[in-house]
C-alpha positions as CSV (number, residue, x, y, z in Angstrom):
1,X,84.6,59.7,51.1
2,X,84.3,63.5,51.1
3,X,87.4,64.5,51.3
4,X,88.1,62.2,48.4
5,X,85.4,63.7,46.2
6,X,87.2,67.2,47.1
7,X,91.0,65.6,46.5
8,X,89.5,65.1,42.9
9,X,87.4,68.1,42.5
10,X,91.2,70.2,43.5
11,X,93.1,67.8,41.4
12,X,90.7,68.4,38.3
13,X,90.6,72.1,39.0
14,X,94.1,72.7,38.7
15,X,94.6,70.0,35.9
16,X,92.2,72.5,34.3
17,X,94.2,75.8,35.5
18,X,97.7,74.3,34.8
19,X,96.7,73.1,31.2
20,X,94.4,75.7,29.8
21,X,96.4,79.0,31.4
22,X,99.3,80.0,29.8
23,X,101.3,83.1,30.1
24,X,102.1,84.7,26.9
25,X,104.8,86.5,27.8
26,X,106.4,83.3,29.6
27,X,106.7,81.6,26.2
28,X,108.3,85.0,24.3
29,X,110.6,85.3,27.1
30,X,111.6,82.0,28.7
31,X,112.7,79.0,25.7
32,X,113.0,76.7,29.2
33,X,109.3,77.1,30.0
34,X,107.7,73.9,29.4
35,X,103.7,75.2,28.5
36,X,103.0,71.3,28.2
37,X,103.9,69.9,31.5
38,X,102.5,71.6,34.8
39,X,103.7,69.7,38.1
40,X,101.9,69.6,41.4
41,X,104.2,68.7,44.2
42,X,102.6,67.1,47.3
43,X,105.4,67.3,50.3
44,X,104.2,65.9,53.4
45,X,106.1,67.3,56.4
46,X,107.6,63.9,57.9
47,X,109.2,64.0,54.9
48,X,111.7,66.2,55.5
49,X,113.2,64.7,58.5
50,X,114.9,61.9,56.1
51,X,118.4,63.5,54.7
52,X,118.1,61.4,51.4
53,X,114.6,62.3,50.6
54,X,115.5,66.2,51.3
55,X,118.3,65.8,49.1
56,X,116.2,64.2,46.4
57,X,113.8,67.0,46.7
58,X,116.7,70.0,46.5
59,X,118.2,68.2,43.6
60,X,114.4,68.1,41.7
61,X,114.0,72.3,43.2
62,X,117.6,72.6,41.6
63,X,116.5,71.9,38.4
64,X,112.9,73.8,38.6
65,X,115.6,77.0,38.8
66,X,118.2,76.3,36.4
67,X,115.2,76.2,33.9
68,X,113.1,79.0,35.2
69,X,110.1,76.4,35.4
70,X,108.4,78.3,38.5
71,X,105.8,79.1,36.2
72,X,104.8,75.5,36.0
73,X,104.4,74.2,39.2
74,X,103.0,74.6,42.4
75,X,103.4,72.9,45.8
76,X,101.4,71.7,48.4
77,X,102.7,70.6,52.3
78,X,100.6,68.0,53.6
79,X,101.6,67.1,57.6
80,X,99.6,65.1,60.3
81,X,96.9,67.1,62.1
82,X,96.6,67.2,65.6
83,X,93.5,65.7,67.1
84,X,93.4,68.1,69.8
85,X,91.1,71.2,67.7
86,X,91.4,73.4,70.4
87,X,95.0,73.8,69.8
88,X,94.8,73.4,66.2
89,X,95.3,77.4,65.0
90,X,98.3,77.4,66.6
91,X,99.6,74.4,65.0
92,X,98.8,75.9,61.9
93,X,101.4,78.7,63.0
94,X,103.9,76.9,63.8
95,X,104.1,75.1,60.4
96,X,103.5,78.3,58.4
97,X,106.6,79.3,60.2
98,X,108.4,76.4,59.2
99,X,107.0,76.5,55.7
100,X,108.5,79.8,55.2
101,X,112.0,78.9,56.3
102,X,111.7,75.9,54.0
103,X,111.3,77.6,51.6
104,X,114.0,80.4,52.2
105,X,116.7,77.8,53.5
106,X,116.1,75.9,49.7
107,X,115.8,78.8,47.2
108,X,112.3,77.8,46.6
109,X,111.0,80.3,43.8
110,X,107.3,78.6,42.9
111,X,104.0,78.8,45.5
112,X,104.1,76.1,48.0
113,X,100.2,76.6,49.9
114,X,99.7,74.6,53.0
115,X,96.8,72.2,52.9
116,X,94.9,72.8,56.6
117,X,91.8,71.0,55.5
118,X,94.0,67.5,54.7
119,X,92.3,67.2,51.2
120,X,96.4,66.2,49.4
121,X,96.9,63.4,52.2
122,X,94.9,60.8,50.0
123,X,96.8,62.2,46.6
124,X,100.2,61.4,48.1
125,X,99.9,58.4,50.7
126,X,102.3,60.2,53.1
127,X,104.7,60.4,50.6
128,X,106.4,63.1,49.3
129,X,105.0,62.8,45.2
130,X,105.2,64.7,42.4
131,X,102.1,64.6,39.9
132,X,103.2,65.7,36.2
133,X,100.8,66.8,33.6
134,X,101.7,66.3,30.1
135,X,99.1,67.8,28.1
136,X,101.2,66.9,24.9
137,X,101.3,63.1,25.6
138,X,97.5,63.5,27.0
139,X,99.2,61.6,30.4
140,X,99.0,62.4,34.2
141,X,102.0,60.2,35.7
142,X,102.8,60.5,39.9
143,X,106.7,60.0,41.0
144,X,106.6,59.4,44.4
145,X,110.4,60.7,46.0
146,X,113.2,60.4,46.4
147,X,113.4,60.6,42.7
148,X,115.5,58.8,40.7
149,X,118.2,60.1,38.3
150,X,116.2,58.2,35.4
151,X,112.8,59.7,36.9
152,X,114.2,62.8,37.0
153,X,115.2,62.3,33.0
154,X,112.1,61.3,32.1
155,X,110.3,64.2,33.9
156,X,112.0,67.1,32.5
157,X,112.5,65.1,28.8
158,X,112.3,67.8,26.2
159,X,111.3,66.7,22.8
């Protein structure tokens, strides 16, 4: 029940941060960036062993780049925790090793953190999901992945 009331307390807090901070010079610069929508990407490790769902996330990182959207999202890596403690720092290593050649191997030019205290897992339901913020339609819609091709329309829609 705890890590539940943090999983909301996080969510809320960057609902706040995404929506409320903007960067000026973003806007003046970039006519891609989307100050409206933030997105929060939750990828949970076991995800990536699946070549579809991998593909399904390059093709959504694909089009964070073409756009120059980096500004608008951040990522979180969720994975299973070992129930051995002892060995648990060590673990950690080993997938901030592997979170770093994820993101070198896929071009990956926004923040992904990785969550060591488990507080995503409830947000995503070992899936790999994708929480948009729209603070022009007032919405917060979840994808879970692999995405779509009419998802993916629908998530980067610019009106």
């Amino acid at each position: 029940m705890i890590i539940k009331k943090k999983a909301i307390f996080i969510v809320f807090m960057l609902s706040v941060i995404f929506l409320i901070n903007t960067d000026s010079n973003s806007l003046e610069n970039n006519n891609n960036f989307m100050p409206d929508k933030r997105f929060l990407l939750i990828i949970d490790f076991g995800f990536l062993s699946c070549p579809l769902c991998v593909q399904s996330l390059s093709e959504f990182i694909d089009v964070i780049n073409r756009r120059s959207l980096e500004k608008s999202i951040i990522g979180v890596l969720i994975f299973e925790r070992e129930r051995n403690e002892s060995g648990f720092e060590k673990y950690i290593k080993v997938m901030e090793k592997r979170l770093k050649g994820f993101i070198i191997g896929n071009d990956i030019k926004f923040p992904i953190i990785l969550d060591r205290n488990g507080v995503f897992k409830n947000l995503s339901q070992n899936l790999t999901t994708l929480i948009l913020f729209d603070n022009r339609k007032k919405i917060i819609k979840k994808y879970n992945f692999p995405l779509n091709k009419v998802e993916i329309n629908e998530i980067f829609q610019i009106e």
